[in-house]
C-alpha positions as CSV (number, residue, x, y, z in Angstrom):
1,X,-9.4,-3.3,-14.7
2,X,-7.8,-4.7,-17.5
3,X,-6.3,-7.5,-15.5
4,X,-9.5,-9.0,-14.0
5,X,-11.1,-8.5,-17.7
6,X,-8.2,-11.0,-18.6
7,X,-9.2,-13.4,-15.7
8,X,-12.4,-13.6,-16.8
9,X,-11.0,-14.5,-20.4
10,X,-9.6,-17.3,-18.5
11,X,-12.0,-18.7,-16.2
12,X,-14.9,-18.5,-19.1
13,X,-12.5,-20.3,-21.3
14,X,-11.7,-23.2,-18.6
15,X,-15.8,-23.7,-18.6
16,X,-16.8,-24.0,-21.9
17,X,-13.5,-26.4,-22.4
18,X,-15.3,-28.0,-19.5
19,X,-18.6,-28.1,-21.2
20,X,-17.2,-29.2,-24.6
21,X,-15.3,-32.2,-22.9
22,X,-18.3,-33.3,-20.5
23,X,-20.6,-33.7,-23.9
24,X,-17.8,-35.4,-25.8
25,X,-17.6,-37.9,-22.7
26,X,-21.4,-38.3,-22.4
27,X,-21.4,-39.0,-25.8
28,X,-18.7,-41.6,-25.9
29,X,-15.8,-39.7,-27.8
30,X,-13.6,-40.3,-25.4
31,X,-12.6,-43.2,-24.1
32,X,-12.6,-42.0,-20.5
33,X,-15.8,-41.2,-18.7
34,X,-16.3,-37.7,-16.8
35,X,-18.3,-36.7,-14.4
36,X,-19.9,-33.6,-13.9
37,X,-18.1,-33.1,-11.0
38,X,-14.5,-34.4,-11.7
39,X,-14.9,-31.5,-14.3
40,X,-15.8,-29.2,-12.2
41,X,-12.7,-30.2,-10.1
42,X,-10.4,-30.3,-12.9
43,X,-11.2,-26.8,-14.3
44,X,-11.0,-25.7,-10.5
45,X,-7.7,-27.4,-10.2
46,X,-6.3,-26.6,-13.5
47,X,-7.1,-22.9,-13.4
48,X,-5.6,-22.7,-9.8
49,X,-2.3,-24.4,-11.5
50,X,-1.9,-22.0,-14.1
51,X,-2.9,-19.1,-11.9
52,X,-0.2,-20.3,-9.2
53,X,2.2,-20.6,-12.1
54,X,1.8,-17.5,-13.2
55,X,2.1,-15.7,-10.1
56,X,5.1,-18.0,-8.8
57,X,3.1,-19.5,-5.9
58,X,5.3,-23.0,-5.6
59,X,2.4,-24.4,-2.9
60,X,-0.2,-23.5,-5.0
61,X,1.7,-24.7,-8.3
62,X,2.7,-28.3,-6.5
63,X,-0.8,-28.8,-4.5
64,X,-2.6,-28.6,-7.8
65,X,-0.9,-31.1,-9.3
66,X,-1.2,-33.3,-6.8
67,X,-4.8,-32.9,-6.0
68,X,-5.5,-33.7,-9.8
69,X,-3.0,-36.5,-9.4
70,X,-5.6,-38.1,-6.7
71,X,-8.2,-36.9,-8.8
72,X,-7.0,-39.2,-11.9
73,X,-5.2,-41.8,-10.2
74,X,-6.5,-44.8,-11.9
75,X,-6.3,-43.2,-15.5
76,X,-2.6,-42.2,-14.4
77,X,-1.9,-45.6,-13.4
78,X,-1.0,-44.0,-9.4
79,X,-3.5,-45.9,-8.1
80,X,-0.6,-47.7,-5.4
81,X,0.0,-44.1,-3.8
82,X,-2.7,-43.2,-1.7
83,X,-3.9,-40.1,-1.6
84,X,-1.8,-38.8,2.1
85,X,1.8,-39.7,0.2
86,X,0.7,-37.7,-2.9
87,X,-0.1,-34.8,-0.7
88,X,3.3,-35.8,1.5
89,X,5.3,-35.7,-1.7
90,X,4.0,-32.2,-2.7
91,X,4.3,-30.8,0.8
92,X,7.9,-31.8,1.2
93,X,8.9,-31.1,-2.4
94,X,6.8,-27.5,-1.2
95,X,9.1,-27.0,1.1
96,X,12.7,-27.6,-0.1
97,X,11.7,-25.6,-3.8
98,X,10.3,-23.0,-1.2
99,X,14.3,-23.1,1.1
100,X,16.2,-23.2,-2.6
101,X,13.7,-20.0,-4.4
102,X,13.3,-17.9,-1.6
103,X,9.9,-17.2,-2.8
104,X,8.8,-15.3,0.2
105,X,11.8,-13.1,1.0
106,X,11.9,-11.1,-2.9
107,X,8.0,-10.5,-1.7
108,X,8.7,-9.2,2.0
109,X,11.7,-6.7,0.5
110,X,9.1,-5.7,-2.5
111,X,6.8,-4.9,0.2
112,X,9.2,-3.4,3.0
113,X,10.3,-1.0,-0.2
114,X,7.4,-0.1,-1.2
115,X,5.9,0.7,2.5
116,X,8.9,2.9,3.0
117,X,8.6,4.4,-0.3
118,X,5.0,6.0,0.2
119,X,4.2,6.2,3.7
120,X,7.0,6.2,7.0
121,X,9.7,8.2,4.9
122,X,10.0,11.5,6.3
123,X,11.0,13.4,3.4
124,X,9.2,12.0,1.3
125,X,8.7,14.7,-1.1
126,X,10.3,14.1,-4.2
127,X,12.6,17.1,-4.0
128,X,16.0,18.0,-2.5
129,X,17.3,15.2,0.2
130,X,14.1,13.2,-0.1
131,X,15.7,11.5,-3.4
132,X,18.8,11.3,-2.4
133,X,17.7,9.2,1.0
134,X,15.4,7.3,-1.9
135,X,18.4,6.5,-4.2
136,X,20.4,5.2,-1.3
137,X,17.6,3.2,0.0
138,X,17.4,1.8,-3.5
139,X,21.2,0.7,-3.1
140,X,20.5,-1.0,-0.1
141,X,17.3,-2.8,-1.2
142,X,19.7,-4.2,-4.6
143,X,22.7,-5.2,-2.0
144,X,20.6,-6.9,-0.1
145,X,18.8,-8.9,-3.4
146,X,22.1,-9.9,-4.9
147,X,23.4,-11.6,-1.3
């Protein structure tokens, strides 16, 4: 509960920033013009970024940033790269951050541990040789992590 109370902190904060900065570009304060809609893309875009960040998603961290890359291409002065090499440039970069991090693997054994854990253990009460079968399972799980 308290975790989605804190996304909604955060998605009703990226909307009135994007209310605040469509008015001050209707009304000429800045110098570059936004649309409704490149807002709307930008908070969508942003927030994904930041959310991705946070929960160590490289894809969804690097596909952001390119996305608003096309997105603001002229301001950015990117306006030689078309839009397919931007998205070329974040898949491949994707890819080899995704072979050196290993993102994937940490989640699989985080899973496969706690699958074990609570359900296809069969002495799985937590008494006698149920924790010592957990404690060596534990061993194996941190062997396996630091190779």
């Amino acid at each position: 509960m308290k975790r989605l109370r804190n996304k909604n902190w955060f998605w009703g904060t990226f909307f009135i920033l994007g209310a605040i900065l469509l008015g001050a570009s209707q009304l000429n304060l800045i110098s570059y013009h936004f649309s409704f809609w490149s807002i709307l893309a930008t908070l969508f875009l942003a927030g994904t970024f930041i959310e991705s960040v946070i929960m160590r998603s490289i894809g969804g961290t690097l596909f952001s940033l390119a996305f608003l890359g096309i997105l603001y291409a002229t301001p950015l002065g990117i306006t030689q790269l078309v839009p397919w090499t931007i998205l070329g440039i974040a898949l491949l970069l994707t890819v080899g951050l995704s072979i050196i991090f290993h993102p994937h693997r940490r989640w699989v054994e985080r899973q496969q541990w706690e699958s074990w854990h609570h359900h296809s253990h069969p002495y799985h009460h937590h008494g006698g040789r149920g924790v010592q079968a957990e404690r060596s399972m534990k061993k194996r799980f941190r062997m396996i992590r630091l190779k």
